[in-house]
N, C-alpha and C positions, 0 to 999 in steps of 0.2 A: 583782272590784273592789269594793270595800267604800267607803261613804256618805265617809269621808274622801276619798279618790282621785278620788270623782264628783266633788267640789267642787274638788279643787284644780286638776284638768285646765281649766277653763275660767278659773280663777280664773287661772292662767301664762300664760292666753292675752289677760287683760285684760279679763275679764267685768267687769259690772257689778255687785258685793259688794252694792251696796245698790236692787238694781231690786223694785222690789214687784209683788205678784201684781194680780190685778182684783179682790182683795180690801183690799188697802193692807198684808198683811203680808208682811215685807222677809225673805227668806234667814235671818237672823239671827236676827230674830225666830220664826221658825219651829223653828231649828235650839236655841234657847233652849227652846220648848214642849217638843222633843223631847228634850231634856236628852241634846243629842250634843254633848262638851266638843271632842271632835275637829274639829267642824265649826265650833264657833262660833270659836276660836282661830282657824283657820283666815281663818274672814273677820273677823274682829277684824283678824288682820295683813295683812289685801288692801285694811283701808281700810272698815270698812263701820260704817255711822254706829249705834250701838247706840239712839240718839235718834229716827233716821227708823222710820214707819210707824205703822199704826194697828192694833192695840196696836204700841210699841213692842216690842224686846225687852227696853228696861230694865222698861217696864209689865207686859211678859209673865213677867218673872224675878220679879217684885214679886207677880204676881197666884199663881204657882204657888209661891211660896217657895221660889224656888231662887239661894237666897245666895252659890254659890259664881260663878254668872255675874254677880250686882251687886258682888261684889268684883273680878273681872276688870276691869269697867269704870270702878272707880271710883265706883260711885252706891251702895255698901253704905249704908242707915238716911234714903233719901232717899226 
């Protein structure tokens, strides 16, 4: 089962898309560091706030220069 599948199996069952770790950074944010398009999509459409967490993942896409996830969400040049 491959890093998409992990995520969506909990995600169908009504996880929480935007629970953050005991570090403050959220799934999303995470899945943004690791530049897995598969996974963020994924909880982009399960509901997961691109705004919550510390880094964000919009801050986290902004710090690694990865444009293609600030277009997704909307915050390209912000």
């Amino acid at each position: 089962m491959g890093t998409e599948e992990t995520v969506a199996a909990p995600l169908s069952r009504r996880a929480d898309s935007g629970r953050a770790n005991d570090r403050g950074q959220t799934p999303l944010a995470v899945a943004v560091f690791g530049k897995q398009p598969e996974v963020v999509r994924a909880l982009l459409d399960a509901g997961a706030d691109p705004a919550e967490g510390a880094p964000s993942a919009i801050d986290t896409a902004q710090m690694f220069g990865h444009a293609e996830f600030l277009i997704w969400v909307g915050h390209i040049g912000k």
